[in-house]
matplotlib code that plots the C-alpha trace (Angstrom):
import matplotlib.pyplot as plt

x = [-280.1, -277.9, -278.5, -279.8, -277.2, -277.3, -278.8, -277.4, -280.5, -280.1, -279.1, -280.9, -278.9, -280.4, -279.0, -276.5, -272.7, -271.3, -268.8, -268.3, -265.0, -264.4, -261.3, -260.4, -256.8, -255.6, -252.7, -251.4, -249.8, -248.1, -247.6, -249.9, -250.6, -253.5, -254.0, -257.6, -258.3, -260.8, -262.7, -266.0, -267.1, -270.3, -272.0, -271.1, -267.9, -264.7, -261.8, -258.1, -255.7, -251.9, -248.7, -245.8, -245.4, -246.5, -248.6, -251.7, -253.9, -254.2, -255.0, -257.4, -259.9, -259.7, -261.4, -264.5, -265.5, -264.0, -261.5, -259.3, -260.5, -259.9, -259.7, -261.1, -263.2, -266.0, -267.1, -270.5, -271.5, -274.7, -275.3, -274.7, -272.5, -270.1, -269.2, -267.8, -271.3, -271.6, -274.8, -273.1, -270.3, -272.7, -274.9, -271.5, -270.3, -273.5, -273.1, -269.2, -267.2, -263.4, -261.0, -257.2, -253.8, -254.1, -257.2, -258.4, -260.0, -261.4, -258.9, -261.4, -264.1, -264.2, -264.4, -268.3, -268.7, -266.4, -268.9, -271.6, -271.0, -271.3, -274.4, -276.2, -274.6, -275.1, -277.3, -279.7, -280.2, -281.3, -278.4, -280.1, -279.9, -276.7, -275.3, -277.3, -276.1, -272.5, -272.3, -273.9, -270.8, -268.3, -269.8, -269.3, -265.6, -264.8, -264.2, -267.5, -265.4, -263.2, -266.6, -265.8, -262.0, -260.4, -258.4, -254.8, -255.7, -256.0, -253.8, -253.0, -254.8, -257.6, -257.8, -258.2, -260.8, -262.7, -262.2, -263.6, -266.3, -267.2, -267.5, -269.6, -272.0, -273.2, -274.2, -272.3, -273.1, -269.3, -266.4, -263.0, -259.8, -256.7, -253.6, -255.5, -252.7, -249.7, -249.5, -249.7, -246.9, -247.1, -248.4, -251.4, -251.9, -253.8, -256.4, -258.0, -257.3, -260.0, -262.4, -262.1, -262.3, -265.8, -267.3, -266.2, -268.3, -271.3, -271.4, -270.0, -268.8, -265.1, -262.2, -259.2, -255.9, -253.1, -249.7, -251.4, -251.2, -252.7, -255.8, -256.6, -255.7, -258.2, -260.8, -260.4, -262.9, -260.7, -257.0, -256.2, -252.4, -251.3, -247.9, -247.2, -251.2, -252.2, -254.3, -251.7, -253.2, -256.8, -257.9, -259.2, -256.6, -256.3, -255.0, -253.2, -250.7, -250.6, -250.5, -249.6, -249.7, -247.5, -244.2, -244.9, -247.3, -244.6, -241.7, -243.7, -244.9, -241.7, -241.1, -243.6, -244.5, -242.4, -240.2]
y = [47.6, 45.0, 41.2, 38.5, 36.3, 33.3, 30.0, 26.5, 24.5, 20.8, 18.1, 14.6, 13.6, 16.7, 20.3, 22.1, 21.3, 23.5, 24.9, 23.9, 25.2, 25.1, 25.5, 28.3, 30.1, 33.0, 35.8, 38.5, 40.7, 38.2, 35.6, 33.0, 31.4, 28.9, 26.4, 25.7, 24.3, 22.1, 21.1, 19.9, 20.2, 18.1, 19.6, 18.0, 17.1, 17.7, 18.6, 19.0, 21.4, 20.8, 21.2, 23.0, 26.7, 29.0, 26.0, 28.4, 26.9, 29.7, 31.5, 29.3, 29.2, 32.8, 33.4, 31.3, 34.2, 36.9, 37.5, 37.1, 37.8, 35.7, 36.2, 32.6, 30.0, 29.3, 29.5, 28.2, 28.4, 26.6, 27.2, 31.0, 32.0, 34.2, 37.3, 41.1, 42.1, 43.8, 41.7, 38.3, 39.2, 39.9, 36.5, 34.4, 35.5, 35.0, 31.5, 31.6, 31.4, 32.2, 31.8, 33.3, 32.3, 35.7, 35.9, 39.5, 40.3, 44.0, 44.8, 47.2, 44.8, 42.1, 38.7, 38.7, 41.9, 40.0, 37.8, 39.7, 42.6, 40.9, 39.0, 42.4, 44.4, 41.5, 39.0, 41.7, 39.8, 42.2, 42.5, 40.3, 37.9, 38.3, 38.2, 34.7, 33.6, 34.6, 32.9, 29.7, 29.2, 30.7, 27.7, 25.6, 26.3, 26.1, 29.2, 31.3, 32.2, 34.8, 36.3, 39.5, 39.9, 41.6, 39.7, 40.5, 39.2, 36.0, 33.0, 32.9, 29.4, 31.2, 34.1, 31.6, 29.8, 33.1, 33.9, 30.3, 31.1, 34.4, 32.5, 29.7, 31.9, 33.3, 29.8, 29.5, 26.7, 26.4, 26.9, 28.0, 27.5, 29.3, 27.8, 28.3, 27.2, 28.4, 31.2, 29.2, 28.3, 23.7, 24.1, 25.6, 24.0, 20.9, 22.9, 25.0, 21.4, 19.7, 22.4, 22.0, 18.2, 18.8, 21.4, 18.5, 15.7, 17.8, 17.6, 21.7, 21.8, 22.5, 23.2, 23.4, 24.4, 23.1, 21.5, 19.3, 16.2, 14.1, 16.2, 15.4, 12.3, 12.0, 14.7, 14.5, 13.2, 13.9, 15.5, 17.6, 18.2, 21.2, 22.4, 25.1, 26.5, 23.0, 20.0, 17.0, 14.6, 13.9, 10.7, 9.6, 9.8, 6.7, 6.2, 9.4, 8.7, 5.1, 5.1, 7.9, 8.0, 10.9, 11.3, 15.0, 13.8, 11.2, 13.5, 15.9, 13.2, 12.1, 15.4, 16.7, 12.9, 11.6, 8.7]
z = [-7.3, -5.9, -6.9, -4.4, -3.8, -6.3, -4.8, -6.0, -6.6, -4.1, -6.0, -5.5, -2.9, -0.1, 0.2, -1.1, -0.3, 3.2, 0.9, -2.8, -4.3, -8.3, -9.9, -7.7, -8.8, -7.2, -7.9, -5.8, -9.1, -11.1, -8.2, -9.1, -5.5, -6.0, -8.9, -9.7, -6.6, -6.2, -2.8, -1.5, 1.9, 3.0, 5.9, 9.2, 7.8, 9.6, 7.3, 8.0, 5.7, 5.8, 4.1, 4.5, 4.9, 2.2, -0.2, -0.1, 2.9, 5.0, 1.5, 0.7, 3.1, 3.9, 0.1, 1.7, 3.7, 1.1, 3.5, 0.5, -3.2, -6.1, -10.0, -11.5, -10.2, -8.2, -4.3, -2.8, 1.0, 1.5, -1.8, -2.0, -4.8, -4.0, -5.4, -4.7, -4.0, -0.1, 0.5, -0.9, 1.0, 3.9, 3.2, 2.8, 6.0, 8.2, 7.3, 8.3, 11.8, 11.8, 13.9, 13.9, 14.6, 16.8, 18.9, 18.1, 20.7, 22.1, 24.9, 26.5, 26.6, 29.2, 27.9, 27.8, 26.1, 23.4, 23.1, 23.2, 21.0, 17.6, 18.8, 19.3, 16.3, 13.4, 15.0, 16.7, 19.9, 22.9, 25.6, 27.9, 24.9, 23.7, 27.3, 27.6, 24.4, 25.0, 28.7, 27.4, 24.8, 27.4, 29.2, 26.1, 25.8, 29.6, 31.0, 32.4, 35.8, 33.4, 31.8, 33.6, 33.2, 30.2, 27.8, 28.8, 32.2, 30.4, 29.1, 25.5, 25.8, 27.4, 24.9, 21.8, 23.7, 24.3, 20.0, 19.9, 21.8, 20.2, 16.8, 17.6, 19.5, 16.1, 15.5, 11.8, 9.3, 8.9, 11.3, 9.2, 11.7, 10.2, 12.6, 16.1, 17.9, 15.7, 18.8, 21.9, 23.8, 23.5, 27.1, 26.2, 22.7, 24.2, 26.1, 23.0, 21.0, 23.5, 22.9, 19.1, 19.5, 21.7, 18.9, 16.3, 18.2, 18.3, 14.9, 13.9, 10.1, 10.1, 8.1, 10.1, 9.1, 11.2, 11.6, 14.9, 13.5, 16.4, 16.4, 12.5, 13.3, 15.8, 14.5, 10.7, 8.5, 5.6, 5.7, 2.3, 1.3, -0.1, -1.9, -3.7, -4.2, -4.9, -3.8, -3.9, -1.9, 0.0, 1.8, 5.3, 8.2, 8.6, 4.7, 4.8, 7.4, 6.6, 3.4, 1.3, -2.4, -3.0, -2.9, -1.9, 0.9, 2.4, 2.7, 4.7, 7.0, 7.5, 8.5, 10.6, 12.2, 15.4, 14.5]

ax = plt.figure().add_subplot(projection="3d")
ax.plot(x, y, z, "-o")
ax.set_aspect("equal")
plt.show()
């Protein structure tokens, strides 16, 4: 028989953390790729992951949703421990929106059915729900004229939006964003940025992982630094880009930052 998934119990200050991560470390064979990470996310918070290439971001919150697996540590979603077990995984994930440098969308189904699909197959909405559901968040995101047009009729801009869409529709607890503009041309960067910024002033739990700098300047609750599978640095944006305390953090601001 498999095991209900494990439930934190609330501590005095209200419910369980969106995401609690403990000591988390990671190997792919001998390659040792996170470092007993350590990372709270408060629900409602908006949290921006950065660093250079290859420091274990896009690693790391891809374990959340068991999209990677891990060997030591600790992950909590709303209080669910996770673990290997299909109906954890299953719980974990109910509670978890993603969404990809690459959009991943059905290129058979037009942009509704996209939306759609998942609503009816996990959610068990009726069509005329899920079709409701899915055109309402198409709204959301700024693009109900393309419900009925496939996805290569659309902009890369557009198609992200449309993934954006698809993800919030299953109304998550927490929205993970690996890179979601890392495949735009700069053009069409800003347009799925404004949509992220809208989803962040409604209040959506996010952990975005990006090299936009403006948007976690303008979005960010809190702005983690990663390098080389660890947490170096974590503070407000404000403090972060004006005041960095490492000397890790500073040289990749002087990098990525305009001068």
């Amino acid at each position: 028989m498999i095991p209900a998934p494990q439930i934190s119990v609330p501590t005095a200050a209200g419910t369980p953390a969106a995401v609690e991560i403990t000591k988390l470390s990671k190997w792919y064979g001998a390659l040792q790729v996170l470092f007993e990470v350590d990372l709270h996310v408060d629900k409602g918070e908006r949290l921006v992951i950065c660093g250079p290439s290859g420091s274990g971001k896009s690693t790391l919150i891809r374990t959340v949703n068991a999209l990677e697996g891990f060997q030591r540590g600790e992950i909590r979603v709303g209080g669910v421990k996770l673990t290997r077990e299909p109906a954890v995984v299953d719980a974990v994930r109910r509670r978890v929106g993603m969404v990809f440098q690459q959009f991943n969308l059905f290129p058979h189904l037009t942009v509704l059915e996209n939306c759609a699909l998942p609503l009816r197959l996990v959610r068990k909405l009726t069509a005329a729900e899920a079709r409701d559901r899915a055109m309402h968040y198409l709204t959301k995101v700024r693009i109900p004229e393309q419900a009925d047009k496939f996805p290569a009729q659309l902009s890369g801009g557009q198609q992200q939006r449309v993934a954006i869409a698809r993800a919030v529709a299953m109304q998550p607890e927490v929205m993970l964003f690996d890179e979601p503009t890392s495949a735009l041309d700069p053009e069409m960067v800003k347009e799925v940025l404004d949509v992220m910024v809208g989803l962040a002033e409604e209040g959506m739990t996010m952990v975005v992982v990006t090299h936009e700098m403006g948007f976690a300047r303008q979005v960010a609750d809190r702005v983690i630094f990663m390098d080389q599978g660890r947490v170096v640095e974590q503070a407000p944006p404000e403090a972060f880009f004006t005041r960095p305390q490492s000397d890790r953090t500073r040289a990749f601001l002087n990098q990525v930052l305009p001068h």
